[in-house]
Backbone as JSON Lines, residues from 0, in Angstrom:
{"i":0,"aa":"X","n":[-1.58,11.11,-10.0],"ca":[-1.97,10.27,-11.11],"c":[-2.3,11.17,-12.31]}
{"i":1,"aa":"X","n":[-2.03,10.45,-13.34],"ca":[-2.55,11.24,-14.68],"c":[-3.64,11.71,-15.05]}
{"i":2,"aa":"X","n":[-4.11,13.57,-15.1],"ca":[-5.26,13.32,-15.14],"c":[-5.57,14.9,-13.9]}
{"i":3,"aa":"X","n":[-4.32,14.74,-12.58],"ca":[-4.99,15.49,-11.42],"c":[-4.73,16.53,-11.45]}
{"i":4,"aa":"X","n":[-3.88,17.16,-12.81],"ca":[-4.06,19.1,-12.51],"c":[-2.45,19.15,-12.06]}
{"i":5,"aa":"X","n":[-1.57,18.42,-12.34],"ca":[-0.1,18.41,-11.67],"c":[0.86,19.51,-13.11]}
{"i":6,"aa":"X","n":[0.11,19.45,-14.42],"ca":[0.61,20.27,-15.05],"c":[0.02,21.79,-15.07]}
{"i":7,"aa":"X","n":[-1.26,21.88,-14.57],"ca":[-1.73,23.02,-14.59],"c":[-0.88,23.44,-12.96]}
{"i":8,"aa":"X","n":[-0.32,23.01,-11.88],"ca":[0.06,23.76,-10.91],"c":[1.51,23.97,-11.03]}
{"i":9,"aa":"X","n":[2.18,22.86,-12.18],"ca":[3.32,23.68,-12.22],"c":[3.46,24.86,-13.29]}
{"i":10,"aa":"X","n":[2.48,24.6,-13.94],"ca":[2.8,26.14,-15.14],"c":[2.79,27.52,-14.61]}
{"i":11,"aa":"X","n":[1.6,26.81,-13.32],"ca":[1.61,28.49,-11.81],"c":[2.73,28.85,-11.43]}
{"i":12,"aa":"X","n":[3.55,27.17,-10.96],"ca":[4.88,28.17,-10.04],"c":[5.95,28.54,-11.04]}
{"i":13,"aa":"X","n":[5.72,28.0,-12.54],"ca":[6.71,28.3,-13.61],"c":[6.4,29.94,-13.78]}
{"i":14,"aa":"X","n":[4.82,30.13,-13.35],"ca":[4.9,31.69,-13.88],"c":[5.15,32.79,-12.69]}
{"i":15,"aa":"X","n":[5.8,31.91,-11.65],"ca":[6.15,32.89,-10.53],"c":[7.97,32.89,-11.0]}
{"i":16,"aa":"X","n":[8.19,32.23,-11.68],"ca":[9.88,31.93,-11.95],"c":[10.19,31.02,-11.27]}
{"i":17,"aa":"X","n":[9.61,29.93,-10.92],"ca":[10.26,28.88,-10.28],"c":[10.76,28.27,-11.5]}
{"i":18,"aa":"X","n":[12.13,27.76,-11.64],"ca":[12.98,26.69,-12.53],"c":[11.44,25.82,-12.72]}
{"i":19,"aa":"X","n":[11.55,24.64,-13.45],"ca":[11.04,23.76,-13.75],"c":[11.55,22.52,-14.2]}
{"i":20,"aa":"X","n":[11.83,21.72,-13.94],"ca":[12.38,20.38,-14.54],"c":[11.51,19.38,-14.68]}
{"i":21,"aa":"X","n":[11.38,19.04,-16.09],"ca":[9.7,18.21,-16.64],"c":[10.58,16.65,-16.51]}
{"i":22,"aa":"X","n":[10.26,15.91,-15.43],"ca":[11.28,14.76,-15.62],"c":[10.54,13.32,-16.74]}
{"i":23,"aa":"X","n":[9.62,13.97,-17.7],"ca":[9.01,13.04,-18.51],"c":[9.88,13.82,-19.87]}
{"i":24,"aa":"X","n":[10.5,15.05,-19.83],"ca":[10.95,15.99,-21.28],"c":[12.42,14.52,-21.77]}
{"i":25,"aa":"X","n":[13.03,13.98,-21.19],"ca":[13.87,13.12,-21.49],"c":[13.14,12.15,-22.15]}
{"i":26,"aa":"X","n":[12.04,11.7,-21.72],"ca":[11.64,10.63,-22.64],"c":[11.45,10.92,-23.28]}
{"i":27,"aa":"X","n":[10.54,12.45,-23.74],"ca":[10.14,12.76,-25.13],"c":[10.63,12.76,-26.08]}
{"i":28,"aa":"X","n":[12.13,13.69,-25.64],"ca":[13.53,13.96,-26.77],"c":[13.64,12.48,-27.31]}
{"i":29,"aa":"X","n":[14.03,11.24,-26.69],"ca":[14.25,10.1,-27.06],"c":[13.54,9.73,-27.66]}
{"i":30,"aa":"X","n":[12.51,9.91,-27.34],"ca":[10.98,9.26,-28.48],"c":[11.27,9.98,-30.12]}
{"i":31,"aa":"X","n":[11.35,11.5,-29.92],"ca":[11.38,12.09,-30.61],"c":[12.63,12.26,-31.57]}
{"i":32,"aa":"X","n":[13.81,11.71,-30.6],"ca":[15.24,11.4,-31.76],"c":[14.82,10.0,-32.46]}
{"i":33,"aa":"X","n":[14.08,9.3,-31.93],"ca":[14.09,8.15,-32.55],"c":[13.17,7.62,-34.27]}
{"i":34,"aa":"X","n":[12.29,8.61,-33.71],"ca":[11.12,9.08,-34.93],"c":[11.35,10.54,-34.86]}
{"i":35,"aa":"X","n":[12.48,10.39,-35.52],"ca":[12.63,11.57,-36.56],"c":[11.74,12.87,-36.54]}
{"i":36,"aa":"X","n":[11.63,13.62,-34.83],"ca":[11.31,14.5,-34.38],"c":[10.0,14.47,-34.03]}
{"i":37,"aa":"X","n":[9.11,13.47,-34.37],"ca":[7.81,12.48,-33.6],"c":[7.89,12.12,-32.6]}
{"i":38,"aa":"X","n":[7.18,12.41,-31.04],"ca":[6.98,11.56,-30.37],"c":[5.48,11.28,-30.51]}
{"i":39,"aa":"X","n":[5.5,10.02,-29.93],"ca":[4.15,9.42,-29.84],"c":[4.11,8.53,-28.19]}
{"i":40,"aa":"X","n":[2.33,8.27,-28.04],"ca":[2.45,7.48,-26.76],"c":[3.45,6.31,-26.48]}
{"i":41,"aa":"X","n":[3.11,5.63,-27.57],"ca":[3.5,4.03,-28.1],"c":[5.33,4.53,-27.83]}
{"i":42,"aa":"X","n":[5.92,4.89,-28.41],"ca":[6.83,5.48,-28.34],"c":[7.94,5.59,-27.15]}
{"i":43,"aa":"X","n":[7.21,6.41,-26.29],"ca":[7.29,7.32,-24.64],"c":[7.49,5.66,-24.23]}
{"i":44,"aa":"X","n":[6.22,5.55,-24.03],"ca":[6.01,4.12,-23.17],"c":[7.29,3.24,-23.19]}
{"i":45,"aa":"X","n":[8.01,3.15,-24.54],"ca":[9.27,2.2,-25.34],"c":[10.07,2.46,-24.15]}
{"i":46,"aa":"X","n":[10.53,4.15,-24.66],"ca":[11.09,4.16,-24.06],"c":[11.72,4.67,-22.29]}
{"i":47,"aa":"X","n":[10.37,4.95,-21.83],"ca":[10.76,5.21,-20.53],"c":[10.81,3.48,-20.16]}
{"i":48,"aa":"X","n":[10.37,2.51,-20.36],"ca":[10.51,1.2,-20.2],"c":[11.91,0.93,-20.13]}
{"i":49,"aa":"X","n":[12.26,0.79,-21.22],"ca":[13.61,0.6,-21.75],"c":[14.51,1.43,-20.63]}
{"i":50,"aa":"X","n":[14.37,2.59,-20.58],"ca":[15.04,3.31,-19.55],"c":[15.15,2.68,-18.01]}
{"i":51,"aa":"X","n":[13.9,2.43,-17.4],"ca":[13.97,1.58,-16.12],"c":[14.51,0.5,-16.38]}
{"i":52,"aa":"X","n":[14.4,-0.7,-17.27],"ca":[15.12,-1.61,-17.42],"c":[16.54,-1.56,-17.39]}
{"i":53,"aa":"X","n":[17.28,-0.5,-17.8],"ca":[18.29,-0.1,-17.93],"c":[18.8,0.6,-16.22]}
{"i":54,"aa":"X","n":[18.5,1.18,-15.6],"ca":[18.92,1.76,-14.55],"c":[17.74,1.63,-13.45]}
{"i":55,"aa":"X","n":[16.37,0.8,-13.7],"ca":[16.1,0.6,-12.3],"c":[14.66,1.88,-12.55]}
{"i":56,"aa":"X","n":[13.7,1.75,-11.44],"ca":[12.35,2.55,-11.35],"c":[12.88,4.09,-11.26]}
{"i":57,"aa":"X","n":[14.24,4.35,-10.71],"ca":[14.79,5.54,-10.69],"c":[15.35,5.87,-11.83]}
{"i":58,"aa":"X","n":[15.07,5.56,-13.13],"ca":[15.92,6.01,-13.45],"c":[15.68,7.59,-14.34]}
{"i":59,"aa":"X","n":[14.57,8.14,-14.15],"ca":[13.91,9.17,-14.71],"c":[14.51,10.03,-14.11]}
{"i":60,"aa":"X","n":[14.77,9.93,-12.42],"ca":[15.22,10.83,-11.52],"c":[16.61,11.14,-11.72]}
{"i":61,"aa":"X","n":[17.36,9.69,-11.69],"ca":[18.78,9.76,-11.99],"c":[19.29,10.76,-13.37]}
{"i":62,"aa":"X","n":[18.4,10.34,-14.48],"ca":[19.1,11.31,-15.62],"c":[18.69,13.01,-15.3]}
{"i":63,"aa":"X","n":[17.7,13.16,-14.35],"ca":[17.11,14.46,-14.41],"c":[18.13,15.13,-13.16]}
{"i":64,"aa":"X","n":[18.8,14.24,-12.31],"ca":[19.21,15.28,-11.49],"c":[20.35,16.3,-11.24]}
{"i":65,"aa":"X","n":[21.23,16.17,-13.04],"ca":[21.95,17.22,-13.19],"c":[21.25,18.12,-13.79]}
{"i":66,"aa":"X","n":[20.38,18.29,-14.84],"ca":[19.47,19.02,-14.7],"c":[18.99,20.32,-13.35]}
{"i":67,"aa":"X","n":[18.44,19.72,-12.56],"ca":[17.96,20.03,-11.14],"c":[19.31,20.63,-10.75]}
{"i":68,"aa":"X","n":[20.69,20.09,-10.77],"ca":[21.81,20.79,-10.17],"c":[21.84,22.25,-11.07]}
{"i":69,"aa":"X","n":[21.55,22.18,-12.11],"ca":[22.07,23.45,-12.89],"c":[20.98,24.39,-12.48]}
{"i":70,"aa":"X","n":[19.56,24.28,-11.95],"ca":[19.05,24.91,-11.83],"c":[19.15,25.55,-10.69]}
{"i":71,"aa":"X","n":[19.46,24.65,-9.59],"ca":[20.37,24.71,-8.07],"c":[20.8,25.89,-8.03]}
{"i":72,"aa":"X","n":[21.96,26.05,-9.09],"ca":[22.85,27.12,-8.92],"c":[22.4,28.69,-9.16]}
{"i":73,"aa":"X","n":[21.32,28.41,-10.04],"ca":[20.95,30.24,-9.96],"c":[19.19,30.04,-8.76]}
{"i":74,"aa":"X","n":[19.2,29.1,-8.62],"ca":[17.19,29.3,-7.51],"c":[17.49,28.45,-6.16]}
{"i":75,"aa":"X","n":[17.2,28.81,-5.61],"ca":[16.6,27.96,-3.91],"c":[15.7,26.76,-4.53]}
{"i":76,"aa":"X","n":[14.96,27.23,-5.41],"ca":[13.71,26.79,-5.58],"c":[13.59,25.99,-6.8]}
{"i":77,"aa":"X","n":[13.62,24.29,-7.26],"ca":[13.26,23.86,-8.7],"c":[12.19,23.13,-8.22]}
{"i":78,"aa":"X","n":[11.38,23.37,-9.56],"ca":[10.28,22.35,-9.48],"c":[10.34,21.23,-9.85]}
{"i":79,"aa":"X","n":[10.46,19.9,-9.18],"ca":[10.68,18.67,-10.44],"c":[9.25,18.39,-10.94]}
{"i":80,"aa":"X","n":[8.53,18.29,-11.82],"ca":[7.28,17.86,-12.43],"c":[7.63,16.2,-12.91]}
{"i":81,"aa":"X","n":[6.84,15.42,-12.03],"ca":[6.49,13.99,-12.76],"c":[7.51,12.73,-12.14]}
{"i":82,"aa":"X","n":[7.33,13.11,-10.52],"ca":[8.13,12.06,-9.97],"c":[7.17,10.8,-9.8]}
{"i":83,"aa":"X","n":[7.26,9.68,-10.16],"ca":[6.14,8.64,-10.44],"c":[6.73,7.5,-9.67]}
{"i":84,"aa":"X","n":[7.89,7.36,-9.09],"ca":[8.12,6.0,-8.35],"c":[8.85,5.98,-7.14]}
{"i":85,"aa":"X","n":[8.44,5.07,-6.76],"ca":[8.83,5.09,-5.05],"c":[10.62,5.08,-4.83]}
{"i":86,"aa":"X","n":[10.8,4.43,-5.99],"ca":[12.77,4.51,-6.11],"c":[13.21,6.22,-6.67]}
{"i":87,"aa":"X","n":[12.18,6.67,-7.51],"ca":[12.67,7.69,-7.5],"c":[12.77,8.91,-5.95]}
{"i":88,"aa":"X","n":[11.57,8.98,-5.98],"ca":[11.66,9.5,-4.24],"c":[12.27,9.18,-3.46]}
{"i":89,"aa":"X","n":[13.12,8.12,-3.23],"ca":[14.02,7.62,-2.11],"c":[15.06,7.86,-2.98]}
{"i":90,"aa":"X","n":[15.85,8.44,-4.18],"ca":[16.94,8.61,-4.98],"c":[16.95,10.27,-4.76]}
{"i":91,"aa":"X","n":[15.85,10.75,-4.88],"ca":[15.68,12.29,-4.75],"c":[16.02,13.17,-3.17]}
{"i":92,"aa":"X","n":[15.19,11.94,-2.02],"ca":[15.23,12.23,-0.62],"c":[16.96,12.02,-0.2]}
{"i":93,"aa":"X","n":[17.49,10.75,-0.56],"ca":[18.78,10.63,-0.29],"c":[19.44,11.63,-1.05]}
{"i":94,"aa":"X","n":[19.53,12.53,-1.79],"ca":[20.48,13.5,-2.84],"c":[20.04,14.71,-2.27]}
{"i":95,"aa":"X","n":[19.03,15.15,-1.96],"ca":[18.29,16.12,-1.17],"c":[17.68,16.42,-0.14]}
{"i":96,"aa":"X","n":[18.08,15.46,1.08],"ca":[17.53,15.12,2.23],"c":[16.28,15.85,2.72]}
{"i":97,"aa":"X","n":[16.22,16.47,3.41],"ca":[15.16,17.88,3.9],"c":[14.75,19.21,3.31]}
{"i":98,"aa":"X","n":[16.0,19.12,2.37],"ca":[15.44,20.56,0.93],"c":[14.29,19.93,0.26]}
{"i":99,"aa":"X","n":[13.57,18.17,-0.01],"ca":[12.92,18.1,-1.01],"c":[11.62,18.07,-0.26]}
{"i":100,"aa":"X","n":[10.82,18.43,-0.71],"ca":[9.23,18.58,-0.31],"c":[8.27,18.07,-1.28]}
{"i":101,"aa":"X","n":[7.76,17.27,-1.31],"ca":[6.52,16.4,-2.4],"c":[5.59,16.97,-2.13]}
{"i":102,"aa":"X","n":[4.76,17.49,-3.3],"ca":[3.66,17.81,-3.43],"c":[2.89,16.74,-4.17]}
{"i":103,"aa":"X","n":[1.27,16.26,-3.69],"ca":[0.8,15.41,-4.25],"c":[-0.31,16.01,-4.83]}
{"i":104,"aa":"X","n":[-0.72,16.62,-5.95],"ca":[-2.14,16.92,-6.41],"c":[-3.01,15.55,-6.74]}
{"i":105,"aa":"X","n":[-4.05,15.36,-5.5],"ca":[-5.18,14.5,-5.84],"c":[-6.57,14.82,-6.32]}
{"i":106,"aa":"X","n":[-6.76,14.25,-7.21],"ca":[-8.54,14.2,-8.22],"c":[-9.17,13.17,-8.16]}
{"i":107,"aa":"X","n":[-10.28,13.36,-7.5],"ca":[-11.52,11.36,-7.52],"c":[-11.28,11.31,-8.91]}
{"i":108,"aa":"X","n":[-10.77,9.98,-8.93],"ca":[-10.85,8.85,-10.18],"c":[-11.49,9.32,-11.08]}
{"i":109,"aa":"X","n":[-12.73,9.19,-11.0],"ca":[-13.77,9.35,-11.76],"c":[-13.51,11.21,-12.41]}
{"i":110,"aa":"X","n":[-13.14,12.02,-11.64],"ca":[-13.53,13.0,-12.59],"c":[-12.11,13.38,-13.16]}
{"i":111,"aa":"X","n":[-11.06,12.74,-12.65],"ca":[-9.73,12.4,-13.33],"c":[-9.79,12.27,-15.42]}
{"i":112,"aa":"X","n":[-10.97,11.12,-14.65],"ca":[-10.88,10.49,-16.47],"c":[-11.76,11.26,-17.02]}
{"i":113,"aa":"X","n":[-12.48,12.05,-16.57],"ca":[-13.35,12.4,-17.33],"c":[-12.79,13.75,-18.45]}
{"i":114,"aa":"X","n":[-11.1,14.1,-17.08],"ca":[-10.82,15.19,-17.97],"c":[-10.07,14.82,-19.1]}
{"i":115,"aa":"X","n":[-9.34,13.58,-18.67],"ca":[-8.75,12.92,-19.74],"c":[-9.71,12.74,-20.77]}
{"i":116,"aa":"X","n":[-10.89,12.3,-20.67],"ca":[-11.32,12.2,-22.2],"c":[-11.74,13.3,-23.0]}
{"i":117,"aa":"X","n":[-11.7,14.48,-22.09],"ca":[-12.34,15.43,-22.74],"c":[-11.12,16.74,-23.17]}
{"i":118,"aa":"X","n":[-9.8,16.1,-22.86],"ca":[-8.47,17.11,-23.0],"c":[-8.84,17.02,-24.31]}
{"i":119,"aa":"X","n":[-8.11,18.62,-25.15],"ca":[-7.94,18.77,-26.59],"c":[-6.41,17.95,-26.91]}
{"i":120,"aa":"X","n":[-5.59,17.69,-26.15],"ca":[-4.39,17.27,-26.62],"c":[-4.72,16.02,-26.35]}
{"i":121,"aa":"X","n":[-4.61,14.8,-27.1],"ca":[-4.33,13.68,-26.29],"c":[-5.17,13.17,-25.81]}
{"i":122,"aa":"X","n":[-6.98,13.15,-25.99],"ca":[-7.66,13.04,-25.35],"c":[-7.74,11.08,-25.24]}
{"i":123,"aa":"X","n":[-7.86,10.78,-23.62],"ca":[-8.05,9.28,-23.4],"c":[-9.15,8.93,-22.86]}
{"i":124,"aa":"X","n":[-9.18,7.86,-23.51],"ca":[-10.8,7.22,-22.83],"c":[-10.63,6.31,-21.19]}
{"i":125,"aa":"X","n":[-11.51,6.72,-21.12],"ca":[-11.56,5.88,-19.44],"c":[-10.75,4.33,-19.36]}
{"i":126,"aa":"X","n":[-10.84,3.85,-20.6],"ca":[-10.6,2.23,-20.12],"c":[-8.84,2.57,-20.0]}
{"i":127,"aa":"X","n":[-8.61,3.44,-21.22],"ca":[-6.98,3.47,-21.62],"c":[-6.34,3.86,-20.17]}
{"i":128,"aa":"X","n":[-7.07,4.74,-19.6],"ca":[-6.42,5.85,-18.14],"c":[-6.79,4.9,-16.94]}
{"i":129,"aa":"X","n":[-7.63,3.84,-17.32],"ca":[-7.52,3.23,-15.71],"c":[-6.39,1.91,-15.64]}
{"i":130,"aa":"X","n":[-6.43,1.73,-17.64],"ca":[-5.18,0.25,-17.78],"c":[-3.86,1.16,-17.26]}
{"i":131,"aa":"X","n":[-3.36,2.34,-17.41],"ca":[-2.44,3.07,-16.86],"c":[-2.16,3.67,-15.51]}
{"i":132,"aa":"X","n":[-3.49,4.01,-14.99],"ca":[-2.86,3.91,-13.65],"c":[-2.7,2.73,-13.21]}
{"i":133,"aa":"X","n":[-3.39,1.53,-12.94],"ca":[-3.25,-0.1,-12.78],"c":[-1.61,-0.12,-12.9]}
{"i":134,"aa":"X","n":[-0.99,0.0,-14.35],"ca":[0.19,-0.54,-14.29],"c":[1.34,0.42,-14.02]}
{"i":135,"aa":"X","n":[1.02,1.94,-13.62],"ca":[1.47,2.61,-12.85],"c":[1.41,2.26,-11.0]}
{"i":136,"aa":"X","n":[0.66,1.73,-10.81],"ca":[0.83,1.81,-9.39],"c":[1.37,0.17,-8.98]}
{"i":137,"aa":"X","n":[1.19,-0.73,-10.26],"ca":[1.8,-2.16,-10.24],"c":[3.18,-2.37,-10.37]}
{"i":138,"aa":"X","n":[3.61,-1.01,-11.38],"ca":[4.66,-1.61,-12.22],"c":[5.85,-0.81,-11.44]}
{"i":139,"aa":"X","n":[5.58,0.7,-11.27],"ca":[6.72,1.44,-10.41],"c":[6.77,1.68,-9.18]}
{"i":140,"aa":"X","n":[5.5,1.59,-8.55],"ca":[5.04,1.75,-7.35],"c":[4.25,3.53,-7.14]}
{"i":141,"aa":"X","n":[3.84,3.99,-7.9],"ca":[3.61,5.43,-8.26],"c":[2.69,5.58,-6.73]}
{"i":142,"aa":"X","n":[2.43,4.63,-6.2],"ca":[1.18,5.1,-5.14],"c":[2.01,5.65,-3.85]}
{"i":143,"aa":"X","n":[3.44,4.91,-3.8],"ca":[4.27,5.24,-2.31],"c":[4.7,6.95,-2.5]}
{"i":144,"aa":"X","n":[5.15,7.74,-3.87],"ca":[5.25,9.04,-3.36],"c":[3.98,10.27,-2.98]}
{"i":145,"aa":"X","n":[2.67,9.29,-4.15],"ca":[1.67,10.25,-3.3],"c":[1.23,10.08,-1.6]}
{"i":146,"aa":"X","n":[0.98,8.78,-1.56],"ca":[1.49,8.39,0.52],"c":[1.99,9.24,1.04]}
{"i":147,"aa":"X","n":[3.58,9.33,0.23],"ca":[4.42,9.94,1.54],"c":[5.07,11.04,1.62]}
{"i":148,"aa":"X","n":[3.63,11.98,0.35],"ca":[3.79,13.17,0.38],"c":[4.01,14.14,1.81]}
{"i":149,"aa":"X","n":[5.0,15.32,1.46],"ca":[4.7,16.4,2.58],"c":[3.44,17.39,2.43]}
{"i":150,"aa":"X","n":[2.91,17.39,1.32],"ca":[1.97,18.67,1.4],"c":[1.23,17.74,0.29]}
{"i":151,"aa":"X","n":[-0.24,18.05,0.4],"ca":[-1.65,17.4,-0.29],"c":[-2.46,18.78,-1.34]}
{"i":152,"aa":"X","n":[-2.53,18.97,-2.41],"ca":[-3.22,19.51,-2.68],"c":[-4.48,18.5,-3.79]}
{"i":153,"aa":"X","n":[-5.76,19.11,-3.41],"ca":[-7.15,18.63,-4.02],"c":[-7.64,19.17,-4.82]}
{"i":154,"aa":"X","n":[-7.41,18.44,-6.01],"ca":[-8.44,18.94,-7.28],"c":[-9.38,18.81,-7.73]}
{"i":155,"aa":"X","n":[-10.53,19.0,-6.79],"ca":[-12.0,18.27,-7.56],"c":[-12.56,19.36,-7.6]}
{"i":156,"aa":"X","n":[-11.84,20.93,-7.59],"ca":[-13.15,21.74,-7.5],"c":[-13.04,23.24,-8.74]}
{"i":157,"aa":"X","n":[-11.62,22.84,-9.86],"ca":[-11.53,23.65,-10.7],"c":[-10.26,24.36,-10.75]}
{"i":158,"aa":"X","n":[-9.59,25.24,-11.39],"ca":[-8.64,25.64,-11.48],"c":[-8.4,26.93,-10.59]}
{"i":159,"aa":"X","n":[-9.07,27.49,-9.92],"ca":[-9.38,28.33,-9.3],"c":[-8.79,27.99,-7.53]}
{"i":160,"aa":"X","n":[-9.94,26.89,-7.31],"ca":[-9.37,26.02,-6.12],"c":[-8.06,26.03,-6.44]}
{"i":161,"aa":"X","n":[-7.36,25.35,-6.92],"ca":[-6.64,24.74,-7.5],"c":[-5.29,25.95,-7.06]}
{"i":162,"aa":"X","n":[-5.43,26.8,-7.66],"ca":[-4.51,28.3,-7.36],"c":[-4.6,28.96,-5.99]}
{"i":163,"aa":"X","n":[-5.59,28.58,-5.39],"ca":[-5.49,29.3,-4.38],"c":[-5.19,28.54,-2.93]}
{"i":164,"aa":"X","n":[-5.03,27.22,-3.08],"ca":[-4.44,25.87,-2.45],"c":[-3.0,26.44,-2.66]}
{"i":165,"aa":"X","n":[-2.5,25.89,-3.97],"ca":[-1.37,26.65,-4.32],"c":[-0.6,27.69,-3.58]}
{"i":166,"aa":"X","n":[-1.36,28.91,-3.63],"ca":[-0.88,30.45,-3.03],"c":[-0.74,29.96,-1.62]}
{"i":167,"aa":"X","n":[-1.6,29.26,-1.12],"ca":[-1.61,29.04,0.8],"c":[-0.07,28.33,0.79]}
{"i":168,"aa":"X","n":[0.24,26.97,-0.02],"ca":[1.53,26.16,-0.08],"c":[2.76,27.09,-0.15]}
{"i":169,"aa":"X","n":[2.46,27.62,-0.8],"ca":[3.75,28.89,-1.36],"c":[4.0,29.37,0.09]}
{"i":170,"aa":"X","n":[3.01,30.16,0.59],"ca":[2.93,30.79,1.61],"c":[3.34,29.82,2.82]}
{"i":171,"aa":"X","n":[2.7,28.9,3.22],"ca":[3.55,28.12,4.51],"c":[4.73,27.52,4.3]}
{"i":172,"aa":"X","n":[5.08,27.7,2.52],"ca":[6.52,26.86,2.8],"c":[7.67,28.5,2.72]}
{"i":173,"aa":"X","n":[7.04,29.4,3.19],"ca":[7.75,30.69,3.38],"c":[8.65,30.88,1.87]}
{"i":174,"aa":"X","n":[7.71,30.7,0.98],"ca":[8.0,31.97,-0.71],"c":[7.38,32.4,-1.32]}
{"i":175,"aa":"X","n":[6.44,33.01,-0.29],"ca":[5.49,34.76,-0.98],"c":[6.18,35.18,-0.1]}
């Protein structure tokens, strides 16, 4: 959920050289071709909407996974950042059977929002971040890929925790 430290753990494995594929960077560009190199929330929201309407709860995954192929070709290893629906995970699992591994970073609610209100970018207030997860877990089903994650990491205890959860994952999925 928005909020649990899922961008602070991929900027870790980005700085080990893992590829990265931000599967929210498509909406932005769009937001941002549309307003004239502006994106905004109001915006995003348009159009990742518009986008599922168009191809279905998958369809973030679908445009991202040539992307993911190009990265294929030079790493073992891509990160997708920002898989949010249960169609996407079953679009990703069927294209990648047993190569894909979900990682779920979880944060109690409560101190979720608290970072949200207190981020310098973007900062949201509690009511805005709980009307969004609500229609995140209503609207795409965002709750079935943290479920049916393979690996759990917990963020309630700092960035520190946070890295060294991390380093253990790296390590049992054999790449340290």
């Amino acid at each position: 959920m928005t909020g649990s430290g899922k961008s602070t753990l991929v900027e870790y494995f980005a700085s080990k050289d893992y590829p990265v594929v931000h599967f929210g960077d498509i909406v932005i560009k769009e937001a941002e071709r549309r307003n004239n190199g502006v994106s905004d929330e109001a915006t995003e929201k348009t159009v990742r909407e518009e986008f599922r309407r168009q191809d279905g709860n998958e369809a973030i995954a679908k445009r991202n996974i040539p992307l993911i192929e190009t990265h294929l070709k030079k790493s073992a290893v891509v990160i997708a950042d920002g898989i949010y629906s249960w169609e996407e995970y079953k679009l990703l699992k069927k294209h990648y059977d047993d190569a894909l591994k979900l990682i779920a970073v979880v944060t109690n609610k409560s101190l979720r929002y608290e970072r949200l209100s207190d981020r310098p970018v973007r900062p949201r207030p509690k009511e805005i971040s709980e009307k969004r997860d609500i229609a995140e877990i209503e609207n795409i089903a965002k709750a079935g890929p943290i479920a049916f994650a393979d690996y759990y990491i917990i963020n309630n205890y700092g960035e520190k925790s946070l890295l060294q959860q991390a380093d253990v994952l790296l390590k049992d999925l054999g790449l340290t």
